[in-house]
C-alpha positions as CSV (number, residue, x, y, z in Angstrom):
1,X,0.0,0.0,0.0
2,X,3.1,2.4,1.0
3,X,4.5,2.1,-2.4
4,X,0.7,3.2,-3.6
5,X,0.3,6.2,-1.4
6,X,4.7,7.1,-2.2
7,X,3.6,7.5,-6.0
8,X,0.4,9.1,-5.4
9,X,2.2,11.7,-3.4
10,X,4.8,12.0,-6.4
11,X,2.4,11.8,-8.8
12,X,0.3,15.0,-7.6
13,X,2.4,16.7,-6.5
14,X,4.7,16.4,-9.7
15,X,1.1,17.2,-11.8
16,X,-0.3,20.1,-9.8
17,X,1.9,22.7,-11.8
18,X,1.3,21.1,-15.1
19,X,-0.6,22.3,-17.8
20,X,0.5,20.1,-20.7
21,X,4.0,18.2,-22.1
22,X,5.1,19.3,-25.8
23,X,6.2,16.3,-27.3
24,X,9.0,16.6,-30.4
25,X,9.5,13.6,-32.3
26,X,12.0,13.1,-35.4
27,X,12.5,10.1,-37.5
28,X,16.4,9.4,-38.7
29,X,16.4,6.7,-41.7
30,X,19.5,4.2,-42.2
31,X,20.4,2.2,-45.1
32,X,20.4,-1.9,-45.1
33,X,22.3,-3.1,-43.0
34,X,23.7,0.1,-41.4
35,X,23.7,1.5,-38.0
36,X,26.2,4.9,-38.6
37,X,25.1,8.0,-39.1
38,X,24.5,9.5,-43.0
39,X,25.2,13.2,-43.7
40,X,21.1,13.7,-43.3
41,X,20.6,12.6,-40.2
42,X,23.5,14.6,-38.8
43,X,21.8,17.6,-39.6
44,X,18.5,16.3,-38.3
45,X,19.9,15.4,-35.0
46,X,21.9,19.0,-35.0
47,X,18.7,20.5,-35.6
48,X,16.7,18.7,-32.9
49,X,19.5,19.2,-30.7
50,X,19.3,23.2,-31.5
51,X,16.7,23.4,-29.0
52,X,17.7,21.6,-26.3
53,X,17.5,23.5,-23.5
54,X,13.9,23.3,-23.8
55,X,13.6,19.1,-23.4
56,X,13.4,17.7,-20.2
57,X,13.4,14.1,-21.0
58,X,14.5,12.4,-24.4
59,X,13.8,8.6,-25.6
60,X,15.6,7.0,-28.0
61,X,13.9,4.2,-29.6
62,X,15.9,2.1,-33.2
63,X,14.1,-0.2,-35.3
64,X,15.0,-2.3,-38.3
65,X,12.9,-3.8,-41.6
66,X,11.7,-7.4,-41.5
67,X,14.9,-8.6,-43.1
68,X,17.3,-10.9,-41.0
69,X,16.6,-13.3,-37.8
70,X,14.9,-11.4,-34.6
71,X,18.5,-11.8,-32.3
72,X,20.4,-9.9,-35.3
73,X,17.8,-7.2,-35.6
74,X,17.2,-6.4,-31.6
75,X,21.1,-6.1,-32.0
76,X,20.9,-3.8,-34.7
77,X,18.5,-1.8,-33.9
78,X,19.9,-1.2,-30.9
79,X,23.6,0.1,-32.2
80,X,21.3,2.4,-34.6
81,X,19.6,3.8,-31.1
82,X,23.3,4.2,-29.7
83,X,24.5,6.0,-32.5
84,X,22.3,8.5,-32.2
85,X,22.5,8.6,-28.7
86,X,26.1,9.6,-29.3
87,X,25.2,12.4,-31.6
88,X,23.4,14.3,-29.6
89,X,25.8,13.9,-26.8
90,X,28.4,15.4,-29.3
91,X,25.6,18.3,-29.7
92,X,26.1,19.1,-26.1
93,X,22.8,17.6,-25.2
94,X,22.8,16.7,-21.4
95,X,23.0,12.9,-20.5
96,X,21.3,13.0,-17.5
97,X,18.2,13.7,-19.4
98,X,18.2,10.7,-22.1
99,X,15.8,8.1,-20.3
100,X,15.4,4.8,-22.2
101,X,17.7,3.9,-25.1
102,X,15.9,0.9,-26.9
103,X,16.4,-1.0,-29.7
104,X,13.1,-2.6,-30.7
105,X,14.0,-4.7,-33.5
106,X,11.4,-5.6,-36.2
107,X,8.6,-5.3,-33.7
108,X,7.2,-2.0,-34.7
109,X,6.8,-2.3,-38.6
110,X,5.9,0.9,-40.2
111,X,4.7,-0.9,-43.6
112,X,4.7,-4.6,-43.8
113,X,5.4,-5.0,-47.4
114,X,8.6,-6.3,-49.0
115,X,9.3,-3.6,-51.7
116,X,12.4,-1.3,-51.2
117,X,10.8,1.9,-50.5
118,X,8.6,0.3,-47.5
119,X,11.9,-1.3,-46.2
120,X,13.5,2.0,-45.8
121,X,10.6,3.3,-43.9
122,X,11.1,0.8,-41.3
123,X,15.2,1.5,-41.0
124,X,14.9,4.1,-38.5
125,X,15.5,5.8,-35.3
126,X,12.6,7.7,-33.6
127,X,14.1,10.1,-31.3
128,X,10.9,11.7,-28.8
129,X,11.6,14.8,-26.6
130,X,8.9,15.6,-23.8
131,X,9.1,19.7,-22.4
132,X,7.3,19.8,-19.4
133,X,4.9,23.0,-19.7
134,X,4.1,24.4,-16.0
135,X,0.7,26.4,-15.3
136,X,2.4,29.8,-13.7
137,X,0.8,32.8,-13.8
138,X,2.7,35.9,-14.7
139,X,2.8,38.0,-11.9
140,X,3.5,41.7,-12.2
141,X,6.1,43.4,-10.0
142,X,5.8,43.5,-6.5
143,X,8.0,46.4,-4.9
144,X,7.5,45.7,-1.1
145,X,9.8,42.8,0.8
146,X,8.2,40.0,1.0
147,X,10.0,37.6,3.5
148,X,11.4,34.4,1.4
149,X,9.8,31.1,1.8
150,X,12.4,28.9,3.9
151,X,14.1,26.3,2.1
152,X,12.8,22.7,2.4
153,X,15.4,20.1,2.8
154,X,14.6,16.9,0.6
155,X,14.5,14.0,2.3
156,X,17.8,11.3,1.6
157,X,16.9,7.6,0.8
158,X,18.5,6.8,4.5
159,X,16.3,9.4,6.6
160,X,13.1,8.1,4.8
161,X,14.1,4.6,5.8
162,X,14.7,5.7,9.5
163,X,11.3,7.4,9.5
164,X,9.1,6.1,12.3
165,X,6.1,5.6,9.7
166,X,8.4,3.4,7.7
167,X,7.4,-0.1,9.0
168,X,8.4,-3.7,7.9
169,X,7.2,-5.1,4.1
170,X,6.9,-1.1,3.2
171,X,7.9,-0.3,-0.3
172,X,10.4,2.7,-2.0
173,X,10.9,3.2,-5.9
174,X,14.0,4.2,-6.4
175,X,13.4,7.2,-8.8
176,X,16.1,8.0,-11.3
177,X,17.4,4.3,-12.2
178,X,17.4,3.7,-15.4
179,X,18.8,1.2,-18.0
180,X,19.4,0.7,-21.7
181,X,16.3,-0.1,-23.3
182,X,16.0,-4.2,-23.5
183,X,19.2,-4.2,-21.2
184,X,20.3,-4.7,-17.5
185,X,22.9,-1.9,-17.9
186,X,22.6,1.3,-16.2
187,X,22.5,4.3,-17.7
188,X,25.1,6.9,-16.7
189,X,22.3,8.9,-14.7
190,X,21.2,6.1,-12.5
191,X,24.6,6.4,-10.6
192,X,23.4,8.8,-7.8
193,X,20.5,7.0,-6.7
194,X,22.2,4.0,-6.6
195,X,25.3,5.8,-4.3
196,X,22.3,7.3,-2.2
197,X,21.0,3.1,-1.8
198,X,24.5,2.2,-0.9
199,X,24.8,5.1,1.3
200,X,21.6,4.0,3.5
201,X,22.6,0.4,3.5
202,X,26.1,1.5,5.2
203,X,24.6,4.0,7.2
204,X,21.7,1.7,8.5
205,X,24.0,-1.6,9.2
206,X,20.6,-3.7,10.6
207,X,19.0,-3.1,7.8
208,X,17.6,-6.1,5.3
209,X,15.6,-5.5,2.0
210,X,14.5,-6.8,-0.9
211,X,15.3,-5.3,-4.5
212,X,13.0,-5.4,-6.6
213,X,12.4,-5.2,-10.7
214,X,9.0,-3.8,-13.0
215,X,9.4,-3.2,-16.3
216,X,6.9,-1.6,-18.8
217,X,5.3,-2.5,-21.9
218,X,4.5,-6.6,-21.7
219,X,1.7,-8.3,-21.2
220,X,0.6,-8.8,-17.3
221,X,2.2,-12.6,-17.2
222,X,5.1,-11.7,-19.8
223,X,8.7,-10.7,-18.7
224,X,10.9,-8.9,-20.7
225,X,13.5,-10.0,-23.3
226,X,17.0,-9.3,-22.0
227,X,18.7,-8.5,-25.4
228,X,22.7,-9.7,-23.4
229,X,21.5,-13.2,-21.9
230,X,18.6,-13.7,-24.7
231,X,15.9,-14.8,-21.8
232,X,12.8,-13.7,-20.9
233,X,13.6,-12.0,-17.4
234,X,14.2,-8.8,-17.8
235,X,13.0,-7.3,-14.6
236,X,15.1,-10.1,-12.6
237,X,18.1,-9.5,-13.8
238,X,17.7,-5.4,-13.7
239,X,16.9,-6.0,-9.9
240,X,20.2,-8.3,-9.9
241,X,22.0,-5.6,-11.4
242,X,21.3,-3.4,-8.4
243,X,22.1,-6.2,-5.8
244,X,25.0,-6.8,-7.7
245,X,25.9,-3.5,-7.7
246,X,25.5,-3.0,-3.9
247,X,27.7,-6.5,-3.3
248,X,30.6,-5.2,-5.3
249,X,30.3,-2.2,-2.9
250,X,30.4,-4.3,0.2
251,X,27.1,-4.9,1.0
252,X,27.1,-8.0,2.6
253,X,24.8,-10.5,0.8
254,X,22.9,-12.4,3.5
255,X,21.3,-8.7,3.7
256,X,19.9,-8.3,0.5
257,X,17.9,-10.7,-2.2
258,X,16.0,-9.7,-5.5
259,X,13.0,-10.4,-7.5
260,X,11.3,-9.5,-10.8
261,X,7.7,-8.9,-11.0
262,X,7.1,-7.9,-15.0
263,X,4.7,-5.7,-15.3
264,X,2.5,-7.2,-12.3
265,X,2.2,-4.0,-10.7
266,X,2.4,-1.3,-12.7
267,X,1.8,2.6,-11.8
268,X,0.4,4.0,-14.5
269,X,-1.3,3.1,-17.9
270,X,1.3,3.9,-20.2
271,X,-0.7,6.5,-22.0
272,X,2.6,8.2,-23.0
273,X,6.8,8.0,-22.5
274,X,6.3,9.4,-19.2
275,X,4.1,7.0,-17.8
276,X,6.0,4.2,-19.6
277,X,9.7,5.5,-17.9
278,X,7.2,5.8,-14.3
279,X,6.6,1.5,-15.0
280,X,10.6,0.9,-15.2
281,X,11.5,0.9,-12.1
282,X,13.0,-0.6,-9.3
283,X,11.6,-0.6,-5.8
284,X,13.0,-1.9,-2.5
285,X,11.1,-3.5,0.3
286,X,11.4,-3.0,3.8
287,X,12.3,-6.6,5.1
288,X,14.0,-5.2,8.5
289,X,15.8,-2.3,9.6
């Protein structure tokens, strides 16, 4: 119920100021067989990236025709998604605000048909950029002092877990772990909210959880594919990457274990590539402290 009530809280309060998200979506072609950049899509991704002060999250999504076997394409695809992932870091974009990084193989066909032009169609790289719009009212100039608001202090992973209203089998996401898309490899972002996990396990030595995995985007009794071990357990072994994280750290094992749930439990309905980044997530539950 915790975990509920945590996203609820996030959720609302995240939403209050909104008014709507601007969503900026290009399309980058490749020829057969190809995943590096041609002189075109350079100057598409320069002039997406043109404006990137503005985005405040980017997904990255490659896809290939129906040519070739499904292990070669997810493979492909994905280098296609990498390369342009590169790009736009060479065009200064900021890392920390590339989410998902997916290659989705033949699975989301523009054109079925066989004939060259429809092919090429289905080479791509869809690159989506969401600007979060907030609802603030322009407010004319006040010239008396008005006494400042005092600072809030957010609360660190380790004080929320000392909390007094934190009890046994409660839930925390871990916001702001992320992975390459079909992957269990962090993305470069994902490091300070893991340090901030590793932090509260040292600074809590009694304490004992559970890591858990949800992915987005399957069906409710479906894992994920996990394009580097080619099974279907995607959510375990993005969990496992966490434990194993905290065990190279020297977290002692006997205090931790992990599990995958799919998409058993999932937050939101996936109406967009917000809600869909809300579903990938990892949680941890309270087993003692």
């Amino acid at each position: 119920m915790l975990k509920y009530i945590i996203f609820l809280l996030f959720f609302f309060s995240f939403s209050a100021n909104l008014l709507a998200n601007d969503t900026t979506k290009i399309i980058v072609h490749f020829t057969f067989d190809e995943y590096h950049l041609s002189a075109k899509a350079i100057q598409q991704i320069q002039e997406f990236a043109s404006n990137k002060a503005t985005y405040d999250s980017i997904f990255i999504y490659g896809h290939t025709d129906q040519i070739g076997t499904n292990n070669y394409n997810n493979n492909l695809s994905l280098k296609r998604a990498i390369s342009v992932k590169n790009e736009l870091l060479q065009q200064g974009v900021d890392t920390n605000k590339i989410y998902i990084i997916e290659g989705k193989g033949k699975t989301a066909l523009i054109s079925n048909k066989q004939d060259a032009a429809s092919r090429t169609l289905n080479r791509r790289v869809e690159i989506i950029a969401i600007t979060i719009k907030t609802n603030e009212p322009i407010k004319e100039e006040i010239k008396e002092t008005k006494k400042e608001k005092p600072v809030t202090k957010e609360v660190t992973l380790t004080e929320k877990i000392k909390d007094t209203t934190t009890k046994q089998g409660d839930n925390i996401i871990l916001r702001n772990i992320n992975f390459e898309g079909g992957r269990h490899v962090f993305l470069r972002q994902s490091y300070s909210a893991l340090n901030e996990l590793l932090q509260a396990m040292q600074n809590i030595p009694t304490l004992i959880i559970q890591i858990e995995g949800h992915i987005c985007c399957q069906t409710l009794d479906e894992d994920g594919l996990d394009l580097d071990t080619r099974t279907k357990d995607l959510s375990v072994r993005r969990a496992k990457a966490v434990y194993d994280f905290l065990k190279q750290n020297g977290i002692s094992p006997e205090r931790m274990s992990y599990k995958g749930f799919a998409r058993k439990f999932p937050l939101t309905k996936e109406t967009d590539e917000y809600e869909k980044m809300l579903n990938r997530r990892v949680e941890i539950k309270i087993i003692r402290k």
